[in-house]
FIPA-835669 format. One record per residue (C-alpha): z negated, y, x; residue in one letter. Coordinates in Angstrom, 2 decimals, padded with zeros to 5 digits. Each point is the difference from the previous one (the first is absolute). Layout:
<sites>
SITE        w        v        u  r
SITE        Z        Y        X  A
...
</sites>
This chain:
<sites>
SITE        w        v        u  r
SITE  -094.63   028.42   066.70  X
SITE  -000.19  -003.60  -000.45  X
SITE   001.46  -002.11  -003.22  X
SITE   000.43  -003.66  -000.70  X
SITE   002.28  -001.64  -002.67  X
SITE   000.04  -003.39  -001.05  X
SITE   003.13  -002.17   000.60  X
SITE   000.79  -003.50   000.62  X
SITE   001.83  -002.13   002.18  X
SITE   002.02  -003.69  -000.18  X
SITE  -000.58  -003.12   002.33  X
SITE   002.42  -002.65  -001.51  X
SITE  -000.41   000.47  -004.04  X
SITE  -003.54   000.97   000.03  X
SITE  -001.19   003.53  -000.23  X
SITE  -002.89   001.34   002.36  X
SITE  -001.70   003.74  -000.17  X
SITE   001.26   002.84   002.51  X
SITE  -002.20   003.28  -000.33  X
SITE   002.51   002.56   001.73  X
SITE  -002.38   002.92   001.64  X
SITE   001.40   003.47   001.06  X
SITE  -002.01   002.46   002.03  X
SITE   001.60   003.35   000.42  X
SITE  -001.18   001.86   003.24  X
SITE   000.36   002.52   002.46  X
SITE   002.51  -001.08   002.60  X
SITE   003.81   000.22   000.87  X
SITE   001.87  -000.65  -002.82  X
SITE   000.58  -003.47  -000.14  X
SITE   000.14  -003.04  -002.44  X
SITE  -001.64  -003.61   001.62  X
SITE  -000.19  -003.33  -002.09  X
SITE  -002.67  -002.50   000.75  X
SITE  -000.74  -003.01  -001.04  X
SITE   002.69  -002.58   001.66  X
SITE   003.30   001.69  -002.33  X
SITE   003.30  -001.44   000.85  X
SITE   002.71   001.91   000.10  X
SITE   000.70   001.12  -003.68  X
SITE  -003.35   001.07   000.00  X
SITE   000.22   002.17   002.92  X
SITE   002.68   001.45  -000.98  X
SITE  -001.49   001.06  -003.75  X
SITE  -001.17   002.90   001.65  X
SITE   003.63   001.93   000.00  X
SITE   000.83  -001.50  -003.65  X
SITE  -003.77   001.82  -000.81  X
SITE   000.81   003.25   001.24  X
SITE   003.35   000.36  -001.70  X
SITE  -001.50  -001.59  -003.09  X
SITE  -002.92   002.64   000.22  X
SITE   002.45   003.06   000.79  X
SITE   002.57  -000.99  -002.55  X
SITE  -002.90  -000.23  -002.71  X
SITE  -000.80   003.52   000.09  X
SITE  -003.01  -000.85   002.54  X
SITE  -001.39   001.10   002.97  X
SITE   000.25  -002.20   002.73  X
SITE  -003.26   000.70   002.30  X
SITE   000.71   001.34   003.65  X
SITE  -002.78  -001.63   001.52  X
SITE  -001.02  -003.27   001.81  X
SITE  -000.04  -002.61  -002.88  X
SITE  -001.46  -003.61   001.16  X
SITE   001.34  -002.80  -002.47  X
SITE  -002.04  -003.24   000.00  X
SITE   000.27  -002.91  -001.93  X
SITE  -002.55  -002.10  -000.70  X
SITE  -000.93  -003.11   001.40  X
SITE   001.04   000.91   003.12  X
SITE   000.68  -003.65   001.27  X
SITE   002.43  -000.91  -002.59  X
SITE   003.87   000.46   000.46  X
SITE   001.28   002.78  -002.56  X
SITE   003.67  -000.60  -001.20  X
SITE   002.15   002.01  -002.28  X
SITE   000.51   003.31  -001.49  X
SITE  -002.52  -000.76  -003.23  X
SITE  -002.44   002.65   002.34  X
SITE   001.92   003.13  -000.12  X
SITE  -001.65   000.94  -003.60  X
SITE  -003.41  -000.08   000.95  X
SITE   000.52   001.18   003.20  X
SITE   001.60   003.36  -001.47  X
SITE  -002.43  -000.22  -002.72  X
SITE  -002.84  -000.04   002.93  X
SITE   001.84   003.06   001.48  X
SITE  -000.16   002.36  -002.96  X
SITE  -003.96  -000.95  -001.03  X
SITE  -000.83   000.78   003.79  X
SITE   001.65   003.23  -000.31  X
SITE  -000.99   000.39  -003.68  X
SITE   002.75   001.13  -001.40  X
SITE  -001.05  -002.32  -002.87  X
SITE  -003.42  -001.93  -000.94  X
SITE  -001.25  -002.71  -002.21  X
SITE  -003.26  -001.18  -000.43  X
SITE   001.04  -003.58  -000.90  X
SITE   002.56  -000.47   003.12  X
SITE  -001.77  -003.03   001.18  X
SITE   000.15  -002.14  -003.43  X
SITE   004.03  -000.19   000.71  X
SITE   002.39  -002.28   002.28  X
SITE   003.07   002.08   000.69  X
SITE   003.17  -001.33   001.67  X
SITE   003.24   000.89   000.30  X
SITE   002.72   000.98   002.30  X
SITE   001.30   003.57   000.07  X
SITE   003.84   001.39   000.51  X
SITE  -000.02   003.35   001.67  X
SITE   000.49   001.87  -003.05  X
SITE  -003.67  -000.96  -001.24  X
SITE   001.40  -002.90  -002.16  X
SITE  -001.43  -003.18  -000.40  X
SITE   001.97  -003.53   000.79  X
SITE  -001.59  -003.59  -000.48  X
SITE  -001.02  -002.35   001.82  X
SITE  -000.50  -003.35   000.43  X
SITE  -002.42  -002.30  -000.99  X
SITE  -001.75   001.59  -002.89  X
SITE  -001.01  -002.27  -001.63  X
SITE  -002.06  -001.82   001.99  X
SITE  -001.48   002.82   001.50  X
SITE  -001.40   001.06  -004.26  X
SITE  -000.78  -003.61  -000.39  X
SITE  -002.11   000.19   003.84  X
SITE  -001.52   004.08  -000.95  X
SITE  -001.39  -001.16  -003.35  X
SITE  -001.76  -003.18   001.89  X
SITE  -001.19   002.43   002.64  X
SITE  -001.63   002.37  -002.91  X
SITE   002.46   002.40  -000.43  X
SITE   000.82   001.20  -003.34  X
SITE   002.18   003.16   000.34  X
SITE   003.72  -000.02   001.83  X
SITE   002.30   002.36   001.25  X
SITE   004.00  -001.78  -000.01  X
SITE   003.37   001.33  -000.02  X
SITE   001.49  -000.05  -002.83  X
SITE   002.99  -002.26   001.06  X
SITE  -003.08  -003.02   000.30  X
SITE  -001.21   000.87  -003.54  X
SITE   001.11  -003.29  -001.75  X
SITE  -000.88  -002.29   002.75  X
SITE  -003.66   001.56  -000.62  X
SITE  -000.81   000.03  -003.69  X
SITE  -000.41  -003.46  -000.44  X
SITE  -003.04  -000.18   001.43  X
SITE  -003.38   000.67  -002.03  X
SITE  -002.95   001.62   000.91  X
SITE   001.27   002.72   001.85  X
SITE   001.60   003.37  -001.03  X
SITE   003.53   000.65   002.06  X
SITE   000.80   003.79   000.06  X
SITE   003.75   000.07   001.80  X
SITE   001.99   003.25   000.40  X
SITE   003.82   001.47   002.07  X
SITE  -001.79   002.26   002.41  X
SITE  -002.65   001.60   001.82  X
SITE  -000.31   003.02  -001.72  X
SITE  -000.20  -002.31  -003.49  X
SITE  -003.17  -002.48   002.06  X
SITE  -001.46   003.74   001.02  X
SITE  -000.20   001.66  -003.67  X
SITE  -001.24  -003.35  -001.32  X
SITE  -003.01  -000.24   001.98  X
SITE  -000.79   003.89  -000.50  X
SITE  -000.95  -001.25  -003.40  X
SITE  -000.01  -003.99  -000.44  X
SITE  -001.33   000.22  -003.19  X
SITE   003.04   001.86  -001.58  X
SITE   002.00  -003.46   001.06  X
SITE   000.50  -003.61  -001.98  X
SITE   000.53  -003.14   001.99  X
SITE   003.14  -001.58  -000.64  X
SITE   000.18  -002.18  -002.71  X
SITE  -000.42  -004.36   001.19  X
SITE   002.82  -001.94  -000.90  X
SITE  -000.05  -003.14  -001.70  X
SITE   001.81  -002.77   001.75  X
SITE   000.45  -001.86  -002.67  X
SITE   002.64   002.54  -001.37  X
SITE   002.75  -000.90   002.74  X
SITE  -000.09  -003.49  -000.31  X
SITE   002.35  -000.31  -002.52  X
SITE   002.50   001.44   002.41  X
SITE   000.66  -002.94   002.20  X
SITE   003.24  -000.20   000.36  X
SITE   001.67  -002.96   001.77  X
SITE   003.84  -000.05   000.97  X
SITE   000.22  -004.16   000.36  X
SITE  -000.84  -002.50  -002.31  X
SITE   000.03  -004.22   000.17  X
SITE   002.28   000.19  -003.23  X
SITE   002.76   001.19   002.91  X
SITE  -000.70  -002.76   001.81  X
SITE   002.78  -002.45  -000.38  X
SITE  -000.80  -003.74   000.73  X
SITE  -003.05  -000.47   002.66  X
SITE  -002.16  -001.77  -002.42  X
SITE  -002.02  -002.06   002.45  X
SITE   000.00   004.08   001.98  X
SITE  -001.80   001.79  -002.86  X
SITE  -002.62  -003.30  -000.68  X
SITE  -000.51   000.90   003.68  X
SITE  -000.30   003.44  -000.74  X
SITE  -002.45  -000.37  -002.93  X
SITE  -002.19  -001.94   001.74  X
SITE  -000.12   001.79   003.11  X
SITE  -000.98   003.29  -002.50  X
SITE  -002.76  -002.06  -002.31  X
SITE  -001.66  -000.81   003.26  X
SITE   000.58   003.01   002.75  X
SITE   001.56  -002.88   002.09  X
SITE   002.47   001.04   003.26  X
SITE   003.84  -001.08  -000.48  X
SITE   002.70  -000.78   001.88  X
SITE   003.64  -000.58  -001.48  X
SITE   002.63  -001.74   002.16  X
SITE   003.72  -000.15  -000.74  X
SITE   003.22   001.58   000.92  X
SITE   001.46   003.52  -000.39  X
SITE   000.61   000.97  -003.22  X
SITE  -002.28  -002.13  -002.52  X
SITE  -002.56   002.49  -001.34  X
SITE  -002.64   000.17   002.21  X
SITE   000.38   003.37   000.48  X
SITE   000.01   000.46  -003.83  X
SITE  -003.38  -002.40  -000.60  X
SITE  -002.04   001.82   002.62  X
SITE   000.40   003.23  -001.43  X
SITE  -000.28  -001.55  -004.17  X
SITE  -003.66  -001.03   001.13  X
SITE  -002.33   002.88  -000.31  X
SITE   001.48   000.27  -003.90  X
SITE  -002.14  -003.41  -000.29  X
SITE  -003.52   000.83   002.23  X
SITE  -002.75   000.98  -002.20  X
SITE  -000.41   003.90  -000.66  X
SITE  -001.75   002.28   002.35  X
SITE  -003.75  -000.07  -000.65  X
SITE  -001.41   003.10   000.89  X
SITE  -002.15  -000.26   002.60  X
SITE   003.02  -001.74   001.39  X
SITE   002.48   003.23  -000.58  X
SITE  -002.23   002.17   000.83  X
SITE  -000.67  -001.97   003.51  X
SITE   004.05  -000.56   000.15  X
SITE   000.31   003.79  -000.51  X
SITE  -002.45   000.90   002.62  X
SITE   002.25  -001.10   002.94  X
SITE   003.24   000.93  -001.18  X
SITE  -001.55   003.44  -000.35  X
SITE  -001.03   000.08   003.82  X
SITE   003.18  -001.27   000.83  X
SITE   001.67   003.31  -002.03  X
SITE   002.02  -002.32  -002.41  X
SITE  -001.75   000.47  -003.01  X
SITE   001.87   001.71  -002.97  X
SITE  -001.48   003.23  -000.46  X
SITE   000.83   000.45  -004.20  X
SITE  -001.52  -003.35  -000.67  X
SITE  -002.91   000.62   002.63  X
SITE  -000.47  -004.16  -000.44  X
SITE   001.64  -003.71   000.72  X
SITE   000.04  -001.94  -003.07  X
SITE   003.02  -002.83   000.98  X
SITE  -001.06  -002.81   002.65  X
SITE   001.65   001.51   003.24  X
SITE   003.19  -001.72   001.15  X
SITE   000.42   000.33   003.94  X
SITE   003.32  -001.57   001.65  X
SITE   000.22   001.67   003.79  X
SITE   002.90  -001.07   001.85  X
SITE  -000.36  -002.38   002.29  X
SITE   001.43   002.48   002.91  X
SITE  -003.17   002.14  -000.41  X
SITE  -002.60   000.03   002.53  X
SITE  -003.61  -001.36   000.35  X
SITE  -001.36   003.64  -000.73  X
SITE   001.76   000.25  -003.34  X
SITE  -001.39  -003.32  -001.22  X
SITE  -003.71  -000.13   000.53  X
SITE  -000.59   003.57   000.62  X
SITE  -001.19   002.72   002.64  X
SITE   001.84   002.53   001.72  X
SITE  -002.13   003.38   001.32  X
SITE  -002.22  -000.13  -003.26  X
SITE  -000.16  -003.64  -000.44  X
SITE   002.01   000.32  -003.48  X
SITE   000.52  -003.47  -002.14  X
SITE   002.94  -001.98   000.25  X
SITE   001.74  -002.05  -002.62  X
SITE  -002.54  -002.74   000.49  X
SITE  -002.28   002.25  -001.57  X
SITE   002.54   001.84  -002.61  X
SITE   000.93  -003.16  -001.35  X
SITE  -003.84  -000.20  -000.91  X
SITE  -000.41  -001.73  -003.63  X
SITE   003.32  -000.44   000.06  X
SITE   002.77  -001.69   001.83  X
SITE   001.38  -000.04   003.27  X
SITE   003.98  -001.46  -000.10  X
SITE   000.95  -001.17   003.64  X
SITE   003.83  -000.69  -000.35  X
SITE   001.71  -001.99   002.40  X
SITE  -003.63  -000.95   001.50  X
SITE   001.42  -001.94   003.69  X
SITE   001.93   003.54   000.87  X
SITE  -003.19   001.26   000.41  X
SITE  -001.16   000.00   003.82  X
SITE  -002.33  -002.65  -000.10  X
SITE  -003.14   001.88   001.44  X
SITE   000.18   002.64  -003.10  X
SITE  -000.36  -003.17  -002.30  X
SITE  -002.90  -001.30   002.00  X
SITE  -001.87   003.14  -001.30  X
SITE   000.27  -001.20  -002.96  X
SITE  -002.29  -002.62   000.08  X
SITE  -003.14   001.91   000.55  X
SITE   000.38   002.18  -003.62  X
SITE   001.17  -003.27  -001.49  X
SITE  -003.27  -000.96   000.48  X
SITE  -002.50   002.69  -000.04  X
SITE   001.47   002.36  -002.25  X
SITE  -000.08   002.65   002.08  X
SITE   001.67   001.54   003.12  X
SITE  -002.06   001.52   002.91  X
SITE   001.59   003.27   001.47  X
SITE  -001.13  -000.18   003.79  X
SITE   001.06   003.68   001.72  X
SITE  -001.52   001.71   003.39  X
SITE  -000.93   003.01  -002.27  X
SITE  -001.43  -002.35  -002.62  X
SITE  -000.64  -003.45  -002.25  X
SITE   001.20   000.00  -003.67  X
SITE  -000.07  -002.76  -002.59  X
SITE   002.49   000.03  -002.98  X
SITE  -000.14  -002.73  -002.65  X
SITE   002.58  -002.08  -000.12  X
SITE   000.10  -002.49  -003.03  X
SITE   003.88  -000.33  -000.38  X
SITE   002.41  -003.45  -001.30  X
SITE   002.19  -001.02   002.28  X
SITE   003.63  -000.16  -001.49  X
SITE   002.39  -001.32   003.08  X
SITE   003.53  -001.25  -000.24  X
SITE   001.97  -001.58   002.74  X
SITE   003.46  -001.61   000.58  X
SITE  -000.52  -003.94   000.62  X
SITE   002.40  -000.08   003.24  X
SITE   001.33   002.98   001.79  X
SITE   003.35  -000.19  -001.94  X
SITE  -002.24  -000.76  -003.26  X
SITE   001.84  -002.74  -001.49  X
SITE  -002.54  -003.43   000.62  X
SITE  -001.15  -001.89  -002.59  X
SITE   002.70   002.37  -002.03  X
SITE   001.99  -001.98  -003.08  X
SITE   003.36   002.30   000.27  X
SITE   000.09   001.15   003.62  X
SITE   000.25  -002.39   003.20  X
SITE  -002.49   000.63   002.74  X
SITE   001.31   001.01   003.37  X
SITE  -002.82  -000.14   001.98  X
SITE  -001.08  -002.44   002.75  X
SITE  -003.37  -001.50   000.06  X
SITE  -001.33   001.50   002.43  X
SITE   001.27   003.66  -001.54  X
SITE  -002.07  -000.97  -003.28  X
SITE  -003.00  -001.06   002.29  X
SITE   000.07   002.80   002.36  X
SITE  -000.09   002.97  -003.35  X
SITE  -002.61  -002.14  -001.77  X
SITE  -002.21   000.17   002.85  X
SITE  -000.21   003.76  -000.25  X
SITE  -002.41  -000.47  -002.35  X
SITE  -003.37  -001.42   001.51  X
SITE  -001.86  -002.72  -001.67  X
SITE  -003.10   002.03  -000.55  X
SITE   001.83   002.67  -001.76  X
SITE   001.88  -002.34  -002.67  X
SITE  -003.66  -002.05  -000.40  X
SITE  -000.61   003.91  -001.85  X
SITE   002.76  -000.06  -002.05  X
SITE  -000.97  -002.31  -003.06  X
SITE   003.50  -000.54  -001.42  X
SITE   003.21  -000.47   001.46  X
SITE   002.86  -000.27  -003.03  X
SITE   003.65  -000.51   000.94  X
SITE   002.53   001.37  -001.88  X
SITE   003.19  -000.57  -000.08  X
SITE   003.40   002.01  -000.65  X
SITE   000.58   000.56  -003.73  X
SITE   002.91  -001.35  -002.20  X
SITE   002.70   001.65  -001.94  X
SITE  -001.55  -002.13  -003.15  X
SITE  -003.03   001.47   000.67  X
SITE   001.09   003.89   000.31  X
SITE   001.99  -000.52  -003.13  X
SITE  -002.29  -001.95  -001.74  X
SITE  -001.28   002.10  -003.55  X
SITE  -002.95  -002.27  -000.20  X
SITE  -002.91   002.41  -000.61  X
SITE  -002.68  -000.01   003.05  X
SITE  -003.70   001.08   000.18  X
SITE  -000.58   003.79  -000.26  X
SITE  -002.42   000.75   003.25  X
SITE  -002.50   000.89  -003.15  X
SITE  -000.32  -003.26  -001.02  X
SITE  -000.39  -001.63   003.38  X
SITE  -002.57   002.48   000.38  X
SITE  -002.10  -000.49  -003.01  X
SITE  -000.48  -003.90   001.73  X
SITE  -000.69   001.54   003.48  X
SITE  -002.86   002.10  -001.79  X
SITE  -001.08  -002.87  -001.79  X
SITE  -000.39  -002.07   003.47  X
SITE  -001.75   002.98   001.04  X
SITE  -002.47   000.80  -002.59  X
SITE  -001.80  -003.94   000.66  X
SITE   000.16   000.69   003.78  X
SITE  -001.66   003.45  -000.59  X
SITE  -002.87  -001.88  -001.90  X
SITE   000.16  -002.93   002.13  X
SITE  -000.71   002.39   003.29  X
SITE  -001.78   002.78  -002.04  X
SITE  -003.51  -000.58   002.50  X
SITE   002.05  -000.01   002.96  X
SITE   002.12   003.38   000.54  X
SITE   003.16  -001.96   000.11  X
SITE   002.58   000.15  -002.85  X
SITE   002.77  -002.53   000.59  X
SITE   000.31  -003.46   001.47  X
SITE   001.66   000.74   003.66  X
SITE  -003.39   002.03   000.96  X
SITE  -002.18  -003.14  -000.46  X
SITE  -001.73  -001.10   003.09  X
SITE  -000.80  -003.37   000.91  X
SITE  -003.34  -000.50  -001.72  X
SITE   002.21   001.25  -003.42  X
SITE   002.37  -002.03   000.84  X
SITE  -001.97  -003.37   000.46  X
SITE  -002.07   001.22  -003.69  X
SITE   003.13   000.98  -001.95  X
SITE   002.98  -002.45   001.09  X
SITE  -001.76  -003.45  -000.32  X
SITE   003.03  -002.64  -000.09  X
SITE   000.08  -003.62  -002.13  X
SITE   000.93  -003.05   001.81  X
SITE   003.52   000.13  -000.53  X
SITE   000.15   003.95   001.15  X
SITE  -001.63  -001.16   003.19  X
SITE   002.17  -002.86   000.81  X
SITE   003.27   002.47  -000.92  X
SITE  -001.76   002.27   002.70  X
SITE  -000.51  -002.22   002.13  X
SITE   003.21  -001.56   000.66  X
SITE   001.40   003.64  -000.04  X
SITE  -002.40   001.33   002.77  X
SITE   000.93  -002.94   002.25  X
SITE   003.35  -000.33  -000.76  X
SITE   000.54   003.90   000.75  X
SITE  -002.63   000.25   002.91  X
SITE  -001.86   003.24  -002.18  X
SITE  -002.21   001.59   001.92  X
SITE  -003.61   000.95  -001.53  X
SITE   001.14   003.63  -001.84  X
SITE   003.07  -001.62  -001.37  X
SITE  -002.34  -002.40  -001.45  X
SITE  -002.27   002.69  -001.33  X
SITE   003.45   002.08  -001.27  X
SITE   001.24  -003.17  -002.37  X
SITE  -003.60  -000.42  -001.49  X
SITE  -000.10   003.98  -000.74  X
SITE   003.96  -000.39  -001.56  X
SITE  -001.20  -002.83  -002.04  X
SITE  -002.41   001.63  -001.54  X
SITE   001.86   002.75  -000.93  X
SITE   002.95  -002.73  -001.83  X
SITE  -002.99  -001.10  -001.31  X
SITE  -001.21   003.51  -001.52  X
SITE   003.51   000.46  -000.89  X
SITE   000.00  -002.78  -001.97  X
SITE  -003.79   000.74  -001.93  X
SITE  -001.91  -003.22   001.65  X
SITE  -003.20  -000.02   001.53  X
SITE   000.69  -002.48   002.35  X
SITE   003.15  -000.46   002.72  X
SITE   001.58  -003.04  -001.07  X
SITE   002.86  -002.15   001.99  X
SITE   002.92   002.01  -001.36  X
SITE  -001.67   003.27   001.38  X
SITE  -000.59  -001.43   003.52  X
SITE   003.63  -001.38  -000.05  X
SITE   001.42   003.22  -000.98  X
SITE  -002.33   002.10   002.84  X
SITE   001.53  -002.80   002.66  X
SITE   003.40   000.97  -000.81  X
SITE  -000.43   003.26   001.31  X
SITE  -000.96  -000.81   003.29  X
SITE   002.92  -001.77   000.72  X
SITE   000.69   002.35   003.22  X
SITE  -003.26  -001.32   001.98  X
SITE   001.83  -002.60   001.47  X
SITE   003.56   002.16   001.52  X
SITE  -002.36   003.02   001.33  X
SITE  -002.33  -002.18   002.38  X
</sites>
């Protein structure tokens, strides 16, 4: 007898329709699966048979063909083994149900017939509802990551005999209740704050600005000054989550398996910091299934580089294509798999390789050519991406002592949402929604300069041999100071303030 369940499969974060088909035959016994499986897929044929046997059913004794459809595309994961069992019992009919083909059912099975979860759920729902399903089948692990979405009805349950009884009689069964996003957003909990933030006045400007305008940072200054501490007090001033972005930030961190299962949802800006010993693979992604890296975690949120040059110089390179496009292509032999990758760039680097130039309390015991030789580590092209470079240097005892009351991260970020709420309407026709994703033509429309602010540019861009970006980068940062400071237009003081965080241009080249 032949059956056929509905199931899906994932190519990146986007959800595409498997039907799984069973035919049950005369033969030797035997169990074959079709339909380009890797290797956890074979092998879903054992966990099926002690999943069956351990449910209290009959596992048939006959020559059972497994195919999953299309055939051409590679099938990855255990997410099959429900349907596939499911398939296995309706062939044999040792259950039916007339409406078997109005659900998607996933889910991978234990050998005692229990149900675990798996990854990606999310975007699979988001992909079956697009694709006209309106019915799923999901462990019941997965249930929170589902029920945010409307539209369809999620049915999850522990195990196979639970699935089994359930579509005996559908009708006897509720969907689980949706969620309402809004209820968890009061639970943002950050463990930094810029009130802890002793001294680094001109650090945090930097910091403000480069949140009110989604701009790329760099910090430069010696062990020991904060810049560990400002990187990670900067997603307490981005803008909140909108949906569509947490539900897109949630969608790869659930095919990369690191989404909390209570909360079934990201709500906080991701914070990223790999080390810079990790390997290519780990930052941009891939591996056998072409999983997301931390380029494409950090996602709407930030991406903290610390001590950028210790980086091998051909892993920052890679950089510089994301940077740009937003996104990171996944090139394997198997296949080709785009994540999104709209991230800030928070670096932080000594100034010298003992980190003490330009310091006012420690003496610099580098050569020349030693400071040279680690500031070219960093290409040209790569620090033409990074809008503002802020140095910062080591903190006094007056300052750590001081009892001088300093700006909650709250109230820097009620003027970061300000900045953001005119660039929002300023951009509303063009699907951007801060200043550092304007392209040229934006640029030329929405950062018109005075005669004096061209002059001051000027003399800066030939004076610090700027190359075209950088140009493009102090116009952008300038009309964020601007925002910052509620004018329509970028006057001098703006343009003079973006210049003075480019001051790096001319030791990289």
């Amino acid at each position: 007898m032949l059956s056929k369940i509905n199931s899906f499969g994932l190519d990146g974060i986007k959800g595409y329709g498997v039907t799984v088909e069973i035919d049950i035959g005369a033969g030797l016994p035997a169990v074959d699966v079709v339909g380009l499986p890797d290797a956890a897929v074979k092998e879903s044929k054992e966990r099926v048979r002690s999943a069956i046997r351990n449910s209290g059913f009959m596992f048939s004794p006959k020559k059972i063909t497994v195919n999953l459809s299309p055939a051409d595309t590679k099938k990855t994961g255990a997410m099959y083994d429900l349907p596939i069992a499911l398939g296995m019992l309706y062939a044999t009919e040792q259950f039916t149900c007339e409406s078997l083909n109005e659900f998607g059912i996933l889910g991978e099975l234990s050998l005692d017939g229990r149900i675990k979860s798996v990854r990606g759920i999310l975007p699979i729902i988001i992909s079956a509802l697009d694709l006209g399903c309106k019915k799923i089948v999901i462990p019941k692990a997965n249930v929170n990551e589902a029920s945010y979405i409307d539209g369809i009805d999620v049915y999850a349950f522990d195990t196979l005999r639970e699935v089994v009884d359930f579509l005996r009689d559908p009708s006897k069964h509720t969907p689980y209740p949706k969620l309402d996003i809004n209820k968890f957003r009061e639970e943002r909990n950050y463990s930094e704050d810029f009130s802890l933030v002793k001294g680094q006045y001109a650090a945090k400007r930097a910091m403000e600005i480069a949140a009110a305008g989604g701009h790329n940072i760099l910090m430069i200054g010696p062990p020991g000054g904060g810049k560990t501490m400002l990187a990670r007090c900067l997603p307490t001033i981005l803008p909140d989550l909108t949906i569509p972005e947490a539900l897109e930030t949630t969608k790869i961190h659930s095919v990369a398996g690191l989404l909390d299962d209570k909360k079934g949802i990201i709500l906080t800006r991701p914070f990223r910091a790999p080390h810079h010993t990790g390997s290519k693979i780990a930052l941009t992604g891939g591996g056998v299934n072409a999983r997301p890296g931390e380029i494409s975690l950090a996602h709407n949120g930030v991406l903290f580089m610390d001590e950028l040059p210790e980086y091998p110089r051909d892993t920052l390179e890679i950089l510089r294509q994301p940077l740009e496009d937003n996104v990171i292509t996944i090139a394997r032999a198997q296949r080709t798999v785009e994540y999104p990758a709209n991230f800030m760039l928070v670096a932080s680097m000594n100034p010298c390789p003992c980190g003490n130039y330009g310091s006012k309390t420690h003496e610099c015991t580098c050569t020349p050519a030693q400071i040279s030789k680690y500031m070219s580590k960093l290409s040209g092209p790569l620090m033409d991406r990074i809008d503002i470079h802020i140095e910062v240097d080591n903190v006094t005892y007056g300052d750590l002592s001081s009892k001088e009351r300093t700006e909650t991260s709250a109230e820097i970020k009620a003027r970061v949402n300000e900045a953001r709420s005119i660039q929002l309407e300023r951009f509303k026709e063009q699907g951007i929604y801060s200043n550092s994703r304007m392209n040229n033509r934006l640029v030329s429309e929405y950062c018109k300069l005075d005669d004096e602010s061209e002059r001051i540019l000027k003399i800066s861009f030939e004076r610090l041999g700027m190359s075209a970006r950088a140009y493009n980068r102090i116009l952008k940062v300038a009309r964020t100071i601007a925002d910052l400071d509620g004018k329509e237009n970028i006057l001098p003081i703006h343009i003079t303030e973006a210049i003075g965080y480019r001051s790096l241009d001319r030791r990289v080249r």
